[in-house]
C-alpha positions, 0 to 999 in steps of 0.5 A: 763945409762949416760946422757950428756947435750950440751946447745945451743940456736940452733935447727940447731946446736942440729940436726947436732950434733944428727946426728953425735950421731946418725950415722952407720958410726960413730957407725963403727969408734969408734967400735974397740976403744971401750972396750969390755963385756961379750955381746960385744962392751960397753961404746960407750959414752966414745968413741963418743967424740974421734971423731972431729967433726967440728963445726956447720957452718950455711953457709955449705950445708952438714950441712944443709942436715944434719939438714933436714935428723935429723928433718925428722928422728925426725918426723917419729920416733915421729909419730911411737912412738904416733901410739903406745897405752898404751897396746902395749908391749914395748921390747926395742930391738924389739923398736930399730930394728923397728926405726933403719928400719923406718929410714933406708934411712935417716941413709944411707943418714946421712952416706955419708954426715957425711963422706964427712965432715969428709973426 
């Protein structure tokens, strides 16, 4: 649907900002800012930069967990997507509910750090 490019010469700083992307409790914040369809709540890219997110600092430990919770995410997510063969059916949706449960400890995780940083 929209593409948005952020460059960085970090993976770090790439991994803090996915998880802010990426987050339940953000996904909550902007919920009742964004505008609404004919299937509910849409435009959440239009809303995810309303959000101030702090800016990298290599030297803070949430941020640090932040980057570790992102890396674990993107391996496990990337070894379920490889188990998949070429026959297997893909349904979006279906895709969706399988990672969000896969990652369901680290979005949690993600969740309570991302609020003491915003907090």
């Amino acid at each position: 649907m929209k593409t948005y490019y952020y460059d960085t010469d970090s993976r770090e700083e790439a991994n803090y900002l996915v998880s802010f992307l990426n987050s339940e409790y953000i996904n909550k914040i902007i919920k009742p800012m964004q505008s609404k369809g004919f299937f509910g709540p849409r435009d959440i890219h239009k809303k995810i930069w309303e959000i101030s997110i702090p800016r990298y600092d290599y030297s803070n430990k949430l941020h640090n967990q932040l980057i570790e919770l992102s890396e674990i995410s993107f391996k496990k997510v990337s070894n379920y997507l490889n188990s998949k063969t070429k026959n297997d059916e893909i349904n979006i949706k279906k895709l969706r509910k399988d990672v969000k449960n896969l990652l369901e400890k680290e979005i949690q995780e993600i969740d309570k750090i991302i609020k003491k940083i915003l907090i």
